[in-house]
C-alpha positions in Angstrom: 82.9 109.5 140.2 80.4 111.8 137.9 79.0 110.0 135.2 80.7 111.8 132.0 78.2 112.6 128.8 79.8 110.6 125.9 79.2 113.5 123.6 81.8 115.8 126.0 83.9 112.5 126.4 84.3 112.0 122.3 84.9 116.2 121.7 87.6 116.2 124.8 89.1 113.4 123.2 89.4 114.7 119.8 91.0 118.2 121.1 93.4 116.8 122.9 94.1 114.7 119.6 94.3 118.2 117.8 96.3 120.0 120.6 99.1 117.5 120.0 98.6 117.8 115.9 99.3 121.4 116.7 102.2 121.6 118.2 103.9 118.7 116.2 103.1 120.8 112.8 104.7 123.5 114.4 108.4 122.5 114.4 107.7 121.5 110.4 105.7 125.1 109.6 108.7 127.0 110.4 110.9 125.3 108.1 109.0 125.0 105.2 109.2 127.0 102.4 106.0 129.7 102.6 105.3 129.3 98.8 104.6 125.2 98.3 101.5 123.6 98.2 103.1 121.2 101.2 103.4 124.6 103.2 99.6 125.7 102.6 98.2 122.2 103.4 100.2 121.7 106.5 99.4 125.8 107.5 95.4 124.8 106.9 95.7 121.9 108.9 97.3 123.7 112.0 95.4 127.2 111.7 92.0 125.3 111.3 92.9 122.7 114.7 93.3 126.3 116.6 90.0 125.9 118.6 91.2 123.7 121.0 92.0 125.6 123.7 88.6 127.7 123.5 86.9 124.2 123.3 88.8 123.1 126.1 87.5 126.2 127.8 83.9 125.9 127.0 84.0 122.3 127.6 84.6 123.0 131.5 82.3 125.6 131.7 79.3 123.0 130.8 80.5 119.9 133.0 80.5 122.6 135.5 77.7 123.8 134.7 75.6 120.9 134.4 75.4 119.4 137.4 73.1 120.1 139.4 74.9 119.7 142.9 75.2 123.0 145.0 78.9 124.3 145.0 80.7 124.5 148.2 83.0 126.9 146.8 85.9 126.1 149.0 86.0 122.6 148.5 85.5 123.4 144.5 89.0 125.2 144.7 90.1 122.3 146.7 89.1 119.6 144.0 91.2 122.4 141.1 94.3 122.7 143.3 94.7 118.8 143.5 93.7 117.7 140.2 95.1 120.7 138.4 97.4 123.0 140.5 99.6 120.5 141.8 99.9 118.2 138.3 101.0 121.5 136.6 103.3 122.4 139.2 105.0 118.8 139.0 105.3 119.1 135.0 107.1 122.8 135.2 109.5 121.0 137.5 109.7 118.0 134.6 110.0 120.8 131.8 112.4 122.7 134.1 115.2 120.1 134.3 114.8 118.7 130.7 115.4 122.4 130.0 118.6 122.6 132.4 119.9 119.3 130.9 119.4 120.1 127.4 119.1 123.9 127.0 121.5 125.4 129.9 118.7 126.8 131.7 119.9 128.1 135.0 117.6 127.2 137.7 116.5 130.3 140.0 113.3 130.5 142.3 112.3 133.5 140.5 111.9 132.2 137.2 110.1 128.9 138.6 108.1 131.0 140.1 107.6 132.9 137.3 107.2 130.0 135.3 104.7 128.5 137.6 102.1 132.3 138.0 102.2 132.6 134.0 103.1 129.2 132.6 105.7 130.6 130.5 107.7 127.6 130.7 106.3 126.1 127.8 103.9 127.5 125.2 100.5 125.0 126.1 100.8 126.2 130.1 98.7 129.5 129.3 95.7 127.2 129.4 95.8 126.7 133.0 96.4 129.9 134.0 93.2 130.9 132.4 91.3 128.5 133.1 92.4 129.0 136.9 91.0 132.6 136.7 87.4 131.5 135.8 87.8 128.9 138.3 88.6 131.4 141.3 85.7 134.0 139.9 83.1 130.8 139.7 80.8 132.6 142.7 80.2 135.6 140.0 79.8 133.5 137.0 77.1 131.3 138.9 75.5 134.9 139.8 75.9 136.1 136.0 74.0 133.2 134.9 71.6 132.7 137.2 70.4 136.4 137.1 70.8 137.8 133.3 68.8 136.9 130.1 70.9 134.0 128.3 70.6 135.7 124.9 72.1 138.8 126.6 74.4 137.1 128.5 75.8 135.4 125.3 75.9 138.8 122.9 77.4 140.9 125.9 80.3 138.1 126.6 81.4 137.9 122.7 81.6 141.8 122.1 83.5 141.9 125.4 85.8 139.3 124.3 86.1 140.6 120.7 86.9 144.2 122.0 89.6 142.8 124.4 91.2 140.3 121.3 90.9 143.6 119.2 92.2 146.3 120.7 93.7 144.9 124.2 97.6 144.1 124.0 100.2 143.6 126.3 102.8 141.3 126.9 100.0 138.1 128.5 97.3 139.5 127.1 96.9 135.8 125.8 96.8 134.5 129.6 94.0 137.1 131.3 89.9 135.7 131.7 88.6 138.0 129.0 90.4 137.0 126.2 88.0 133.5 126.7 85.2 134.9 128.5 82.7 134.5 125.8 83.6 130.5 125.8 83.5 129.7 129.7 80.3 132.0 129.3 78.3 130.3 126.2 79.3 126.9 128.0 78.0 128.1 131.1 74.3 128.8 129.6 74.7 125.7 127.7 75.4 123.1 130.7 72.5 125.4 132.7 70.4 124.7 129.7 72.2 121.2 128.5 69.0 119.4 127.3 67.0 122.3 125.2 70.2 123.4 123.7 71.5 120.0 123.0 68.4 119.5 120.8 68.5 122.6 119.6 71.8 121.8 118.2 71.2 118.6 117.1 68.1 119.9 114.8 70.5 122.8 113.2 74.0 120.7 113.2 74.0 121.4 109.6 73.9 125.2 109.9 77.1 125.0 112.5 78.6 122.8 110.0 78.4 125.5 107.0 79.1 128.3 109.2 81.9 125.8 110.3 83.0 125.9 106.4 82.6 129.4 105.7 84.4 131.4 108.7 87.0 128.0 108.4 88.1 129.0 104.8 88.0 132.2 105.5 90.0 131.9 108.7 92.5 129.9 106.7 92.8 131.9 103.6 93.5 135.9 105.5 95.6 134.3 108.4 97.2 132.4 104.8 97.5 136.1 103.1 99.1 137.8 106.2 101.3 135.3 106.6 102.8 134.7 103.6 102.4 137.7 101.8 102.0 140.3 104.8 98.7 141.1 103.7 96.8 142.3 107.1 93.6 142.1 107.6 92.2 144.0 111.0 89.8 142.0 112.5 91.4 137.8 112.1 90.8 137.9 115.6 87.2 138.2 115.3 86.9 136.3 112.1 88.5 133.5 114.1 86.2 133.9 117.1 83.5 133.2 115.1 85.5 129.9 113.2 86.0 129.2 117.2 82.2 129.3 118.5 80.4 127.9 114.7 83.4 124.5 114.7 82.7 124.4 118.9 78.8 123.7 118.4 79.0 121.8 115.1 81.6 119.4 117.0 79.2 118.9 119.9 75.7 118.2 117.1 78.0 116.0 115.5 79.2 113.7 118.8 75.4 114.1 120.2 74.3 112.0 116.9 77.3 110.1 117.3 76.9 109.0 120.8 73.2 109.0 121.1 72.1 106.3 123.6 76.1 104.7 123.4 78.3 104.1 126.3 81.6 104.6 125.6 84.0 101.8 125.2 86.2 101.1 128.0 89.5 102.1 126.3 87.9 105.3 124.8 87.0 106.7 128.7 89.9 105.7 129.8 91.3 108.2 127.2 89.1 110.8 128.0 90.1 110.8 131.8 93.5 110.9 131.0 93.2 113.6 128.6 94.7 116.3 131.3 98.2 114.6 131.5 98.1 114.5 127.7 98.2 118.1 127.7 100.9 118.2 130.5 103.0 116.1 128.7 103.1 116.0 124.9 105.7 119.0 124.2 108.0 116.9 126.4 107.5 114.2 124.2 108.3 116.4 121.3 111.0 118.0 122.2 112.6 114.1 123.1 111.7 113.1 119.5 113.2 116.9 118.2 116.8 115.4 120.4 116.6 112.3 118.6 116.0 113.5 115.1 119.1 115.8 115.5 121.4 112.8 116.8 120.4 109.8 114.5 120.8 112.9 111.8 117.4 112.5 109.8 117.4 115.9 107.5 114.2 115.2 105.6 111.5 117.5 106.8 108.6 115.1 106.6 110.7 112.3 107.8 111.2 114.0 110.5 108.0 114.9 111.1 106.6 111.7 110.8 109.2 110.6 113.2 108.1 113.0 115.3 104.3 112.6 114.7 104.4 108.9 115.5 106.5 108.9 118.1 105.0 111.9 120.4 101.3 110.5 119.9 102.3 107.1 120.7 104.2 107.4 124.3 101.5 110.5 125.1 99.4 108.0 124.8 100.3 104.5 126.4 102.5 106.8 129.7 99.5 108.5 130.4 96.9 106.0 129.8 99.2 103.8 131.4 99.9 106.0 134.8 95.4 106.5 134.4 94.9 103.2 134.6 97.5 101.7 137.1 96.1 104.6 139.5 92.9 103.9 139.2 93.1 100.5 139.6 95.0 101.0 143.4 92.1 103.6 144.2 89.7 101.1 143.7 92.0 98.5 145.8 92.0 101.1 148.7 88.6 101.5 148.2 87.6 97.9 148.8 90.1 97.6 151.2 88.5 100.7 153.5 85.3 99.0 152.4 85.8 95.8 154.4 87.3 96.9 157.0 
């Protein structure tokens, strides 16, 4: 098994701890009242944790990155397919007959199949099929970054990305590579480069951490206007971009100081290794809580939400750290078993 950085551990961790804050706000958003303060402070909270994916993104570009194996590009896609493919696959069926159960969905190859090419299933499946994409184009992004000035590399892959969130639109435009090239990219450079940029970023944490501030508010307060009072303002898309990349790199100063010369403790890797069924499974979790709130009849809004809060964080949780650690522990059985025979 490769030996995880604690720093990448604790940020993995706490995105997949957002993610699910996300999507449980949601539900509550949509029912509040736009013009109390319980609206705005719940709206910050969920428009400001709206990194995650592009962290989740930039994360795998520098694990990938940094190691310093050579890639045997077939046996990479391999190692994806098992460990991501086929566990996404396996959850669309698990969304797919909650869905038929509760929702009348009709089953039809079609529309798994659908489903399954653009994760449409469920609103957090997007992430794999982009994150697929840079996976299969990993021979050209090796070649990118080996080959082209780092500086260069990172300007050209945030204009493209900005231009495409700008003035690119159609109907999965939120699904293709280029919408989050600029965060595989900048990860790229960064796990080629781990060490001189991690102390690069260490030394100027603070600077991430007011730009973190600055574009955050700002972020908040036009996506806030738009919202509420249909206010547009034409580039949020960049504006948040640059929220995206300043709260990405303040995150990662912050758990280098944090986990400088630490191992993790036990229960906090396990967590970070089952981090990719978390994902998988939490909306399931919230639509069960959503079925319960309706039957037991619970009308308050942040009852309800703190129903459902407590209750999707807590079986994500123990079923997937659960299923992480009873697998591991029969791997390392077989293991020894193989061993001495």
């Amino acid at each position: 098994m490769t030996k995880r950085k604690s720093e990448l551990s604790l940020m993995n961790i706490l995105m997949c701890m957002l993610v699910i804050l996300v999507h449980t706000c949601s539900w509550t958003i949509n029912s509040l009242d736009k013009n109390t303060v319980q609206y705005t402070v719940m709206f910050a909270v969920w428009k400001l944790s709206q990194f995650v994916v592009q962290g989740f993104i930039f994360l795998s570009a520098v694990k990938l990155f940094s190691s310093q194996k050579p890639m045997d590009y077939e046996k990479f896609l391999s190692g994806r397919y098992k460990k991501i493919v086929i566990p996404y696959i396996l959850w669309i069926i698990v969304y797919y007959i909650y869905f038929i159960r509760h929702f009348g969905y009709v089953f039809s190859f079609s529309k798994f199949g659908e489903y399954v090419a653009f994760g449409t299933i469920c609103s957090h499946f997007y992430f794999i099929v982009t994150i697929m994409q840079f996976y299969f184009n990993m021979p050209f992004f090796k070649w990118l970054v080996s080959k082209i000035n780092p500086w260069l590399l990172s300007v050209c892959s945030v204009i493209l990305t900005i231009l495409f969130k700008q003035f690119v639109h159609f109907q999965y435009d939120d699904r293709v590579f280029p919408a989050y090239l600029c965060y595989f990219v900048i990860g790229a450079i960064v796990g080629k480069n781990y060490e001189k940029v991690c102390s690069f970023v260490k030394k100027f944490v603070w600077l991430f951490a007011l730009l973190t501030a600055v574009t955050g508010y700002a972020n908040f307060y036009l996506t806030h206007r738009a919202v509420v009072y249909g206010i547009a303002f034409k580039w949020l898309e960049t504006l948040h971009l640059c929220y995206s990349l300043s709260i990405i790199f303040f995150l990662l100063g912050l758990f280098l100081l944090v986990a400088e010369g630490k191992k993790l403790w036990g229960f906090i890797a396990l967590m970070d290794r089952a981090s990719f069924g978390m994902y998988l499974s939490h909306i399931l979790y919230i639509y069960i809580a959503n079925d319960i709130i309706a039957k037991t009849g619970i009308t308050d809004l942040f009852c309800a939400y703190a129903f459902r809060f407590v209750f999707t964080y807590t079986l994500t949780f123990v079923t997937c750290m659960g299923y992480t650690f009873i697998k591991e522990k029969i791997q390392n059985a077989r293991k020894t078993a193989r061993a001495v025979s």
